[in-house]
PyMOL commands that place a pseudoatom at each C-alpha (Angstrom):
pseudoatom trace, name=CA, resn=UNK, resi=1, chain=A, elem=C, hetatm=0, pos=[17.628, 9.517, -13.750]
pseudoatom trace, name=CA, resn=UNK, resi=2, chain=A, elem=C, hetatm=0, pos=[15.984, 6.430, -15.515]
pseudoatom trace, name=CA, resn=UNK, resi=3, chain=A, elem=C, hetatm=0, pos=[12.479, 5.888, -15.619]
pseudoatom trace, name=CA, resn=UNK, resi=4, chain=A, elem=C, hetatm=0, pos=[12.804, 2.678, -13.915]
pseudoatom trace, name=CA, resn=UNK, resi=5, chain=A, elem=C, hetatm=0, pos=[14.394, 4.290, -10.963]
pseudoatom trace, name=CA, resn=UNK, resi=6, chain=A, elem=C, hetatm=0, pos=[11.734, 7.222, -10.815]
pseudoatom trace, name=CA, resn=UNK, resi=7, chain=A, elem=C, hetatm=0, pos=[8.958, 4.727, -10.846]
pseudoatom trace, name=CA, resn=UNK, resi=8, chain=A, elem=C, hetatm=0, pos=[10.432, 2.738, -8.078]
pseudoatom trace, name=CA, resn=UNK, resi=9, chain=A, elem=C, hetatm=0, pos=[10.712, 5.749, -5.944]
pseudoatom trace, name=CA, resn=UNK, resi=10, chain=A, elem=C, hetatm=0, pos=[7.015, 6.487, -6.835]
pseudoatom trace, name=CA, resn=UNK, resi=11, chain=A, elem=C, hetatm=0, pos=[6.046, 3.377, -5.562]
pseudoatom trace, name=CA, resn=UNK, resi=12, chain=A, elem=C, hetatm=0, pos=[8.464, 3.104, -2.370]
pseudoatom trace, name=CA, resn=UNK, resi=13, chain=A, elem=C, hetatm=0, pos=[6.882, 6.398, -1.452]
pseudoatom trace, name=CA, resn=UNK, resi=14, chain=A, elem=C, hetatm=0, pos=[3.108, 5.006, -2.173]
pseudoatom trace, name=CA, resn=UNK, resi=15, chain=A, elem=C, hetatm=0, pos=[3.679, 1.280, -0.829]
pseudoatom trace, name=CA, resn=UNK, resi=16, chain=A, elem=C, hetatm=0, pos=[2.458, 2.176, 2.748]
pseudoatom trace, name=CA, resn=UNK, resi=17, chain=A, elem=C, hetatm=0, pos=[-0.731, 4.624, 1.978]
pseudoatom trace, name=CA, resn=UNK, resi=18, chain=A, elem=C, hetatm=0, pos=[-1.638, 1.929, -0.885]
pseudoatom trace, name=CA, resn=UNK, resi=19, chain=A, elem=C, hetatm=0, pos=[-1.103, -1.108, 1.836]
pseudoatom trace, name=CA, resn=UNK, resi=20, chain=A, elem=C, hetatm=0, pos=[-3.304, 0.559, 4.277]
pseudoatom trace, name=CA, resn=UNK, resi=21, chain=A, elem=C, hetatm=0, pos=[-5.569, 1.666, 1.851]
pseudoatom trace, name=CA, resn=UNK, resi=22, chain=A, elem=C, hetatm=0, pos=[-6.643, -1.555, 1.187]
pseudoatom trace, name=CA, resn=UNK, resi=23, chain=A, elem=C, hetatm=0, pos=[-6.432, -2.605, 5.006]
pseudoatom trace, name=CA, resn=UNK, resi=24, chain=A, elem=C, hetatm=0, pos=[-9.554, -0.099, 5.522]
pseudoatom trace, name=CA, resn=UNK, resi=25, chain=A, elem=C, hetatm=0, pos=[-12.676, -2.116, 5.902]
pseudoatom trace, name=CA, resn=UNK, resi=26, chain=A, elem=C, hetatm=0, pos=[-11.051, -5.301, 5.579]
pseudoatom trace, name=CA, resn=UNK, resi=27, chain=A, elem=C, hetatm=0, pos=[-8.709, -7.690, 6.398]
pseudoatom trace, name=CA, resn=UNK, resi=28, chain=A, elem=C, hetatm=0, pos=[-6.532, -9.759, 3.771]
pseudoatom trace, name=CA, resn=UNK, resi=29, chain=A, elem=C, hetatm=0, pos=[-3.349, -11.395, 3.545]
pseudoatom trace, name=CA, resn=UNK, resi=30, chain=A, elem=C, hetatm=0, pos=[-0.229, -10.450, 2.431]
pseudoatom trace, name=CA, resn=UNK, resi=31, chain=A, elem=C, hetatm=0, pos=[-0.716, -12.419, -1.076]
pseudoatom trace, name=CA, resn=UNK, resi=32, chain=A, elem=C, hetatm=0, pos=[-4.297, -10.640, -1.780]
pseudoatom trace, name=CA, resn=UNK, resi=33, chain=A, elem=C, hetatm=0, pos=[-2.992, -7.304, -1.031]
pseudoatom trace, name=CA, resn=UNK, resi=34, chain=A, elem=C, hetatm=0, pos=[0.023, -7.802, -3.494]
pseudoatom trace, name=CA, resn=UNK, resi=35, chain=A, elem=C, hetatm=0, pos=[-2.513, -9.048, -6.272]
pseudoatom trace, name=CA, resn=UNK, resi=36, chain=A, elem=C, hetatm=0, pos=[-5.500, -6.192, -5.687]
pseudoatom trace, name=CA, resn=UNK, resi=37, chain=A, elem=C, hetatm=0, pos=[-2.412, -3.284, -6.303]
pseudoatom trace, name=CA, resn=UNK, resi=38, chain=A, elem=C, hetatm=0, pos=[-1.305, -5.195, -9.406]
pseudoatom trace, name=CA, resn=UNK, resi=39, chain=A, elem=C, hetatm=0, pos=[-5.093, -5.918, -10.554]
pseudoatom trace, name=CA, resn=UNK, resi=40, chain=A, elem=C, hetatm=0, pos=[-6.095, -2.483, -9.799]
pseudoatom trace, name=CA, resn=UNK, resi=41, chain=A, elem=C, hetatm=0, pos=[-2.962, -0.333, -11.073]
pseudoatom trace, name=CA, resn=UNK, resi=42, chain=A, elem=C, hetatm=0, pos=[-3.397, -2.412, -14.275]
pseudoatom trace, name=CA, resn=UNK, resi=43, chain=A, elem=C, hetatm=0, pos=[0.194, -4.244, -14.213]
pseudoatom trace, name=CA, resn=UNK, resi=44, chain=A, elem=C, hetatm=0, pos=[1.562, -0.148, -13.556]
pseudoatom trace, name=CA, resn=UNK, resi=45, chain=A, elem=C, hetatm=0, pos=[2.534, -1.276, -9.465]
pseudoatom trace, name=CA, resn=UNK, resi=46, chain=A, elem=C, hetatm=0, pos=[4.018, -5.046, -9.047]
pseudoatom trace, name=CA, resn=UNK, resi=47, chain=A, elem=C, hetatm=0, pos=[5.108, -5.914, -5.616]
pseudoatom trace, name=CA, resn=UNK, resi=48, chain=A, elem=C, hetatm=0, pos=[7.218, -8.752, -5.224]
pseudoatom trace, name=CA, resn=UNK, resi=49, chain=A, elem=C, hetatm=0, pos=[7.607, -11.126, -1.895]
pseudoatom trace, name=CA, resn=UNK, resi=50, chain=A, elem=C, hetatm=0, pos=[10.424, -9.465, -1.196]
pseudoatom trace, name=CA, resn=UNK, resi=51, chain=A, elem=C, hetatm=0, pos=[9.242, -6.447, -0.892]
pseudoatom trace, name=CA, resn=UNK, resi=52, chain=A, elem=C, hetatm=0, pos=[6.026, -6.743, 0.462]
pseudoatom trace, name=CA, resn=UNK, resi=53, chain=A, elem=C, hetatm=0, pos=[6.451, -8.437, 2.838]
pseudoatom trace, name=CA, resn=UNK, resi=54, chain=A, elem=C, hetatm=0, pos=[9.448, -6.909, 5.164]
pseudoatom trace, name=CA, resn=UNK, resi=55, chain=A, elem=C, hetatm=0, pos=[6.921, -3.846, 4.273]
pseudoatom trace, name=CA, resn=UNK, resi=56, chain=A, elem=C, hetatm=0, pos=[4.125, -6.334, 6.309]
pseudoatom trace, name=CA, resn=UNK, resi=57, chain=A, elem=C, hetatm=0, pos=[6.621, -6.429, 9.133]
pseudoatom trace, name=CA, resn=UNK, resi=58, chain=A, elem=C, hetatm=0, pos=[7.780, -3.219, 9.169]
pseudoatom trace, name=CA, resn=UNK, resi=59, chain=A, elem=C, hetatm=0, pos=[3.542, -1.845, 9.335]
pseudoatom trace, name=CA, resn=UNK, resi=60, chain=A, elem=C, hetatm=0, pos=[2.808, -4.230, 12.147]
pseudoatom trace, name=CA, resn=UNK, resi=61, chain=A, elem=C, hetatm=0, pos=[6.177, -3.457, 13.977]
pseudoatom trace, name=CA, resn=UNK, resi=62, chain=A, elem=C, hetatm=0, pos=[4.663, 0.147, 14.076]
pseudoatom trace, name=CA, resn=UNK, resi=63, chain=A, elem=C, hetatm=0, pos=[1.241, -0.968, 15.396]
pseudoatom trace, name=CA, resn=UNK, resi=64, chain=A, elem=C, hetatm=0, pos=[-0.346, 0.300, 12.369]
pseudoatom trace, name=CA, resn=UNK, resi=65, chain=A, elem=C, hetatm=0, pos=[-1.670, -3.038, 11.171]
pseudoatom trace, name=CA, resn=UNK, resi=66, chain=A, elem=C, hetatm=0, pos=[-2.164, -6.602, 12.976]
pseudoatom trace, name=CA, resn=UNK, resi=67, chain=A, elem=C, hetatm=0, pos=[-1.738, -9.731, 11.939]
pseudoatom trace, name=CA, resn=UNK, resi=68, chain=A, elem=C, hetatm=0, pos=[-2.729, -13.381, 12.293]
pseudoatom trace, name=CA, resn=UNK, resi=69, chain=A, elem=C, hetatm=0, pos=[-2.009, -16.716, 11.229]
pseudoatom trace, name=CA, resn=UNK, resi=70, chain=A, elem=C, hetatm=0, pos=[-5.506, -17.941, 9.816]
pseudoatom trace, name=CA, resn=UNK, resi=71, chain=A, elem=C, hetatm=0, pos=[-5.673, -21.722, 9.125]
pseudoatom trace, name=CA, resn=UNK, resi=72, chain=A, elem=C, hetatm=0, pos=[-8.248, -23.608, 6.678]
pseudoatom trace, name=CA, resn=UNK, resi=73, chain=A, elem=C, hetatm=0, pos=[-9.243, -27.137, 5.366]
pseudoatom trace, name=CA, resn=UNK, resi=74, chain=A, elem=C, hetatm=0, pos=[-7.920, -27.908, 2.311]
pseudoatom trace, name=CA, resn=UNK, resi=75, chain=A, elem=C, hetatm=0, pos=[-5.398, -24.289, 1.822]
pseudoatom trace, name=CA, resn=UNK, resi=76, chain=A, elem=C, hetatm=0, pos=[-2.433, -23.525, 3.476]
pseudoatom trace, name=CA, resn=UNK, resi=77, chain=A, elem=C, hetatm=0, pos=[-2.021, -21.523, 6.340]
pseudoatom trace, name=CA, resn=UNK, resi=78, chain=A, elem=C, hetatm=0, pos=[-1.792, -17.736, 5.647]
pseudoatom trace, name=CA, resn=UNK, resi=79, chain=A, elem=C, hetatm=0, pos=[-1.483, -14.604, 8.053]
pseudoatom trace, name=CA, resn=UNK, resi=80, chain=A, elem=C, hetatm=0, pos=[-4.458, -12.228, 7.645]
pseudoatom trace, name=CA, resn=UNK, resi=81, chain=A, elem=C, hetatm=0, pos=[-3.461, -8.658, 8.179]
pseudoatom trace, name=CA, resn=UNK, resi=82, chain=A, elem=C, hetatm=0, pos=[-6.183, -6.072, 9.388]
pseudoatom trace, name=CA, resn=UNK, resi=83, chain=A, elem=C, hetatm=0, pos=[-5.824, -1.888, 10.128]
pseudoatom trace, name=CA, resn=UNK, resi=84, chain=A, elem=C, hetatm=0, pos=[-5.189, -0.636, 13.641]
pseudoatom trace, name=CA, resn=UNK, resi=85, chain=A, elem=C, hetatm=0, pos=[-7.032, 2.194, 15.479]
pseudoatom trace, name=CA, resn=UNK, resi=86, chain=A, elem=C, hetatm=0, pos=[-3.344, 4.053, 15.096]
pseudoatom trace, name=CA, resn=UNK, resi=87, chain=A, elem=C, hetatm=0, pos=[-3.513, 2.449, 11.147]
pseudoatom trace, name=CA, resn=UNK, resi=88, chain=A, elem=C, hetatm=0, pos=[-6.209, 4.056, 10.630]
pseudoatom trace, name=CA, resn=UNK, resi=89, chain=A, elem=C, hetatm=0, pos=[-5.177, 7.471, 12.039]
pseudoatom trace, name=CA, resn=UNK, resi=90, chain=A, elem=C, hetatm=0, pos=[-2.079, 7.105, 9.515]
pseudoatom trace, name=CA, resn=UNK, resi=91, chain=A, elem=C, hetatm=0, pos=[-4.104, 6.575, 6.946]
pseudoatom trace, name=CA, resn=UNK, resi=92, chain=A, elem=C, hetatm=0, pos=[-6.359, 9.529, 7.280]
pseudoatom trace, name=CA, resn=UNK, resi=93, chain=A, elem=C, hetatm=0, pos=[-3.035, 11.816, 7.634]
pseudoatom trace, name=CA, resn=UNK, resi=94, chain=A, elem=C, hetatm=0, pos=[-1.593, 9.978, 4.786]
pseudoatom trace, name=CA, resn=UNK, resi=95, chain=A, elem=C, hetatm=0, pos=[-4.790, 10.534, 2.067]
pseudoatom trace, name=CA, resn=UNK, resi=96, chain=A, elem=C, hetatm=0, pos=[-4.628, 13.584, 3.320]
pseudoatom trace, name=CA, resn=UNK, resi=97, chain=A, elem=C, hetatm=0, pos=[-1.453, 14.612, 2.512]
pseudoatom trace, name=CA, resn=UNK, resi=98, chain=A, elem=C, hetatm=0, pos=[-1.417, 13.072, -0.702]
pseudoatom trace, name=CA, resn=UNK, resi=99, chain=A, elem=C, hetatm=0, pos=[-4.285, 14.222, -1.717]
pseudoatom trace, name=CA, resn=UNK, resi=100, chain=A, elem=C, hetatm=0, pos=[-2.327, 17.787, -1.175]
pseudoatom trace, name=CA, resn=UNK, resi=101, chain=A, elem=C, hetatm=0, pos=[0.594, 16.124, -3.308]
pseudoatom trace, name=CA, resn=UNK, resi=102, chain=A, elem=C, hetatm=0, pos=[-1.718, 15.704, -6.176]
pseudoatom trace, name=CA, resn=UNK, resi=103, chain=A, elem=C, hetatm=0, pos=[-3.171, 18.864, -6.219]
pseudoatom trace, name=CA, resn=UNK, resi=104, chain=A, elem=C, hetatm=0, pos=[0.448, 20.382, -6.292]
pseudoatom trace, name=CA, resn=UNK, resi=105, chain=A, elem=C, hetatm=0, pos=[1.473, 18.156, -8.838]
pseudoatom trace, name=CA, resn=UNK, resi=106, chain=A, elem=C, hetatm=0, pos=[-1.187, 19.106, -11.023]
pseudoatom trace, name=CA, resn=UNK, resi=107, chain=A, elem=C, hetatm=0, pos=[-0.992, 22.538, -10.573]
pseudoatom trace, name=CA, resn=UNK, resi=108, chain=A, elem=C, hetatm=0, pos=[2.479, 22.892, -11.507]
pseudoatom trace, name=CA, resn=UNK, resi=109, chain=A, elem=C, hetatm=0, pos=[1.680, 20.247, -15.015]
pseudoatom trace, name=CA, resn=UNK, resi=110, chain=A, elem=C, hetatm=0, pos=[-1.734, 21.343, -15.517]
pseudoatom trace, name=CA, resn=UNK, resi=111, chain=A, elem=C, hetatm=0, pos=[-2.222, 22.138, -19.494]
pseudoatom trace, name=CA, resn=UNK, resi=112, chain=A, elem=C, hetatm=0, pos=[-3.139, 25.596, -18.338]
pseudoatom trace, name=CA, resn=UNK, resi=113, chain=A, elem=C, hetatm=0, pos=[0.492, 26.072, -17.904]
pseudoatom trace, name=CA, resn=UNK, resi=114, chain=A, elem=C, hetatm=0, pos=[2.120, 24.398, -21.144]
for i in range(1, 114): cmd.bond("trace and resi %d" % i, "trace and resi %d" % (i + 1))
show_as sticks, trace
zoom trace
């Protein structure tokens, strides 16, 4: 297995606890949300339109997020996406469990087993 492909699992498995991460507290559109995970993995995580998006869809199909076309002088129109009361229950199970993930993870590569 390639490194490519194990780092696009990584982040298909990520994508939805990241998206809602940064749904918590505020709402943003779908071209903010896709800059903040590049800005803030440092270039690591790149989402492209194609893949964000559908991913968008697919959270607000779900009723975990809602959005809503925003209009204002001067920009384009763009569809502001904010967490759900259910959203926000996912996300709480989903740090959760992640934060479990981690642990595990570490335990097993921790240098106090090399």
């Amino acid at each position: 297995m390639s490194n490519q492909s194990i780092d696009r699992d990584l982040k298909k498995g990520s994508a939805e606890l990241l998206i809602l991460s940064l749904l918590n507290g505020r709402q943003r559109h779908g071209y903010e949300i896709g800059k903040l995970i590049e800005t803030r993995s440092k270039g690591a995580l790149v989402f492209r339109v194609a893949s964000l998006y559908p991913l968008l869809y697919k959270l607000e199909d779900r009723g975990w997020i809602q959005g809503r076309w925003v209009e204002k002088p001067g920009q384009r129109r763009r569809r502001y996406y904010r967490l759900t009361a259910a959203g926000r229950k996912i996300l709480a199970e989903r740090q959760v469990g992640w934060a479990a993930f981690v642990e595990a993870i570490r335990r097993i590569t921790g240098a106090e087993y090399a």
